[in-house]
N, C-alpha and C positions, 0 to 999 in steps of 0.2 A: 456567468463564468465561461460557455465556450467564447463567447464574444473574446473575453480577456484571453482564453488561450490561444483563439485561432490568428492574432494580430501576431505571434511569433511560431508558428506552426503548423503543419495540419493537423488540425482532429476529426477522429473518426466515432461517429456515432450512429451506435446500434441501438435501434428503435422496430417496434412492432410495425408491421405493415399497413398501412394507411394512418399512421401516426406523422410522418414527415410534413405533410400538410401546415399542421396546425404548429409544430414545432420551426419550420421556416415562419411563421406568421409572428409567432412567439420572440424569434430572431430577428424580425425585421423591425416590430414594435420597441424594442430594448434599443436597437442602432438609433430610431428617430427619437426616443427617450433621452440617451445617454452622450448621443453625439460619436458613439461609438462606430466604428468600421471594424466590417469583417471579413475574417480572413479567410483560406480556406478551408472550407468542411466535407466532408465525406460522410456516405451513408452504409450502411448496411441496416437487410429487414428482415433479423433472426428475432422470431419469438424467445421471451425472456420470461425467467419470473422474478428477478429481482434487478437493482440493478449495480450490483459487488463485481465490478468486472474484472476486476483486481484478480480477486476469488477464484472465478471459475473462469476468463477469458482464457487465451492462450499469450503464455509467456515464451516471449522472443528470444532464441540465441544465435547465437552466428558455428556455422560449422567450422568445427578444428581443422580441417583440410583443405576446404574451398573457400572459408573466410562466409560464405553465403547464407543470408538470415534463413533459417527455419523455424517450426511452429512447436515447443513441447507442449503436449498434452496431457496434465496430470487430470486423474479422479476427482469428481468434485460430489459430495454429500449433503450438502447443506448445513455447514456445519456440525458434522454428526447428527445430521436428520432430523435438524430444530425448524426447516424450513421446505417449502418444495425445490426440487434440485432438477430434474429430470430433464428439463427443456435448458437448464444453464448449464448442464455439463454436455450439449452437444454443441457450444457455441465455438470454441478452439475448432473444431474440427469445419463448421460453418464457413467460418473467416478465412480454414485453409484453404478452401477452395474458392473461395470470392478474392484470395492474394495469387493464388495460384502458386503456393508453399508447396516445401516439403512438411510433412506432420510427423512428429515421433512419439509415438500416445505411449505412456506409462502407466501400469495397474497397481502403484500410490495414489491413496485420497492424497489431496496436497492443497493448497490455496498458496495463489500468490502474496496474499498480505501477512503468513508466516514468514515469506523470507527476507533476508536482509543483506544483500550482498557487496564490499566494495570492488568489484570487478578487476580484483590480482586474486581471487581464491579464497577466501575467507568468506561463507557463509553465518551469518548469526540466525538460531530458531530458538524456540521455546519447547521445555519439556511438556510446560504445559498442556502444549497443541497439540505436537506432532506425535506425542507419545500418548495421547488420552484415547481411551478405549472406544471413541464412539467414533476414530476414524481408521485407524488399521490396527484392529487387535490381535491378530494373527503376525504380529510382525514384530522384532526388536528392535530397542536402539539403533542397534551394530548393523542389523537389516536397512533401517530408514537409515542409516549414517551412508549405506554404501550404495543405496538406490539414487541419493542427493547428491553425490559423489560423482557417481557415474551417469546421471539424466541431466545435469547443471553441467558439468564439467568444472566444476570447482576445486579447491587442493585440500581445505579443512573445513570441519561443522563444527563449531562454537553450540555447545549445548547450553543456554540460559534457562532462567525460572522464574516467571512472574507472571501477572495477568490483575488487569487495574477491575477495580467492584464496576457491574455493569457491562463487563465484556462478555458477550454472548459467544464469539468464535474461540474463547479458551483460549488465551492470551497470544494476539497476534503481536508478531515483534514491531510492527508499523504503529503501534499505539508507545513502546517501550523505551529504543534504542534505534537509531540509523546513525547510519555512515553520512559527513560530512565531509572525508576523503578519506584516501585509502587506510590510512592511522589515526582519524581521529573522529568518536563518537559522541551524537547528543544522547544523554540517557534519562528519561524519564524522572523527574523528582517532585516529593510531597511536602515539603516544608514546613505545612504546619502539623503538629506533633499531633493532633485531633483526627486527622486526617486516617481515616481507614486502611488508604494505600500507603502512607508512610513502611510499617517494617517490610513490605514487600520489595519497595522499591529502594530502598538503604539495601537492603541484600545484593539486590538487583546492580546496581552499581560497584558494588564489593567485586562483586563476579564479572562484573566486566575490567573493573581493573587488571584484575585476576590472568588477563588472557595473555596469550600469546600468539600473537596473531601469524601469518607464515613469511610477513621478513624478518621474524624474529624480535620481535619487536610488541612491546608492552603498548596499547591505546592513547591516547591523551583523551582524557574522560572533560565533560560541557554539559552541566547538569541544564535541565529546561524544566523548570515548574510545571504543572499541570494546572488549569486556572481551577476555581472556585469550585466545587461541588455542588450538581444542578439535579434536580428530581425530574424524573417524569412518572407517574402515575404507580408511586412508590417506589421503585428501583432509582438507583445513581446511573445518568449518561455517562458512556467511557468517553469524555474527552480528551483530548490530546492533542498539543501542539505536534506532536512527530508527526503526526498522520497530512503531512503535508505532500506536494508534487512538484519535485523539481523539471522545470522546461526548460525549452531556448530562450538561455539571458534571463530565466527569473527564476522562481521559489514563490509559487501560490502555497501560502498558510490558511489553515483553518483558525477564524476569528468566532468570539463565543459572547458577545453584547457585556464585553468586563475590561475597559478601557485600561486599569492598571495593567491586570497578568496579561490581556489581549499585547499590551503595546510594549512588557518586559519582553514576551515571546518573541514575537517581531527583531526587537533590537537582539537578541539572544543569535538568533537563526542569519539575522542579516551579517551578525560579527564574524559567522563563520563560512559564509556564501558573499562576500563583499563583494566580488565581480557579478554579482548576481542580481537583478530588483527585486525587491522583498514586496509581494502584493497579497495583503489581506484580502480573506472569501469569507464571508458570512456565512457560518453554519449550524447556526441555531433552529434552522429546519431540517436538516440534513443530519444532525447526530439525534434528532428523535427518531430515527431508523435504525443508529445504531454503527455510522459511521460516517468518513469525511473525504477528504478532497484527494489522498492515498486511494482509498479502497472504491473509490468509485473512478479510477484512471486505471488504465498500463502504459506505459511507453511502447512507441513503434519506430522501429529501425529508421534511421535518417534516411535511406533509400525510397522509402514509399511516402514519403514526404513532398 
């Protein structure tokens, strides 16, 4: 996978110290395997405990006045404390000073794979997540509406409701609903009527038609199936096409070993990114942790590129 990203960008990978070693070795083996070239790659060696960088990294924005990237710093819990968090919520602050940023730390828990933004001002989140008591119970909507508000710089917060069987983070929007541009959304769907997520995600889309986004302006809804329902060791994997990462010139998708819904997805996602190459990722190893090719990226400003 960095091989496929670094051919069109740089990526930056944060690895434990004395780990780069074996991980260049790992890289070189896959080039003489695959026939592949790579691109460039960057290092950072912050101890981690997971690897959701999504989650707790630091998300990029540009300053209102000087236009110049800087580093927001939300809270990060683990979840609501389903996991160790300690050593990944000092990782934003890490990277500021290894970019040599400015950092603006906020005292909202927050993850970046709750938000969903198309970059004119319309934030979409879940009540599920951001309002669930195991991450800021001392706080209200109207609280979290004007902290999102004012830390994102954003113009409105889109309140949704959903979260697919299997989701441990308490229904991140990255599994549900994304922006495909500024008016037009993929929204998560369950087809077959058997399906457990079914009445959540008919709601789910109800309420995004629902909207009104701040040009005034109702969505154009692009339902995308979720493929087949897969077990691991009792529970249902939350998988999901959405949980994709858009790069330079492509759309890496998470692919799940189910060549039908694998290759409907595919053409679904590529119908709406057509300037884009549509490139399947295998991650049938990677959602037995409990996430996909979203939650383990951030974007970095084209400057440090």
């Amino acid at each position: 996978m960095t091989l496929r990203f670094s051919q069109r960008e740089t990526v930056f990978i944060n690895i434990h110290a004395g780990q780069r070693s074996p991980i260049e070795q790992a890289l070189t083996q896959l080039e003489n395997d695959l026939g592949l070239f790579r691109g460039k790659v960057q290092y950072f060696e912050h101890a981690t405990a997971d690897v959701w960088v999504r989650d707790y990294g630091p998300i990029y924005l540009s300053h209102s006045e000087s236009g110049e990237p800087l580093i927001s710093d939300w809270q990060y819990n683990g979840w609501g404390g389903k996991y160790p968090f300690e050593q990944d919520n000092k990782i934003p602050g890490h990277i500021t000073q290894s970019q040599g940023l400015q950092r603006v730390e906020e005292s909202l828990v927050l993850e970046g794979g709750s938000l969903e933004t198309n970059g004119i001002g319309d934030l979409l989140v879940t009540k599920d997540c951001l309002l669930n008591s195991n991450r800021n119970p001392t706080h209200s909507q109207t609280e979290i509406e004007v902290a999102l508000i004012e830390g994102l710089g954003v113009k409105k917060v889109h309140w949704l409701n959903g979260c697919i069987e299997g989701d441990d983070t308490d229904g991140h929007i990255d599994n549900l609903v994304r922006f495909f541009n500024p008016r037009g959304l993929l929204v998560a769907s369950a087809p077959n009527s058997n399906d457990a997520n079914q009445l959540v995600l008919n709601r789910l889309k109800r309420e995004c038609e629902d909207l009104i986004l701040t040009t005034g302006h109702s969505p154009e809804i692009i339902s995308l199936p979720l493929p087949d329902p897969v077990y691991h060791l009792g529970q249902r994997l939350p998988m999901s096409y959405l949980n994709y990462f858009i790069g330079n010139g492509a759309v890496f998708v998470p692919s799940y070993g189910q060549p039908v819904p694998d290759a409907a997805a595919i053409d679904i996602i590529g119908s709406v990114f057509s300037e884009r190459e549509i490139i399947p990722i295998d991650c049938q190893n990677l959602i037995l942790e409990g996430g996909a090719l979203h939650c383990l990226t951030q974007q970095v400003p084209q400057s440090f590129c």
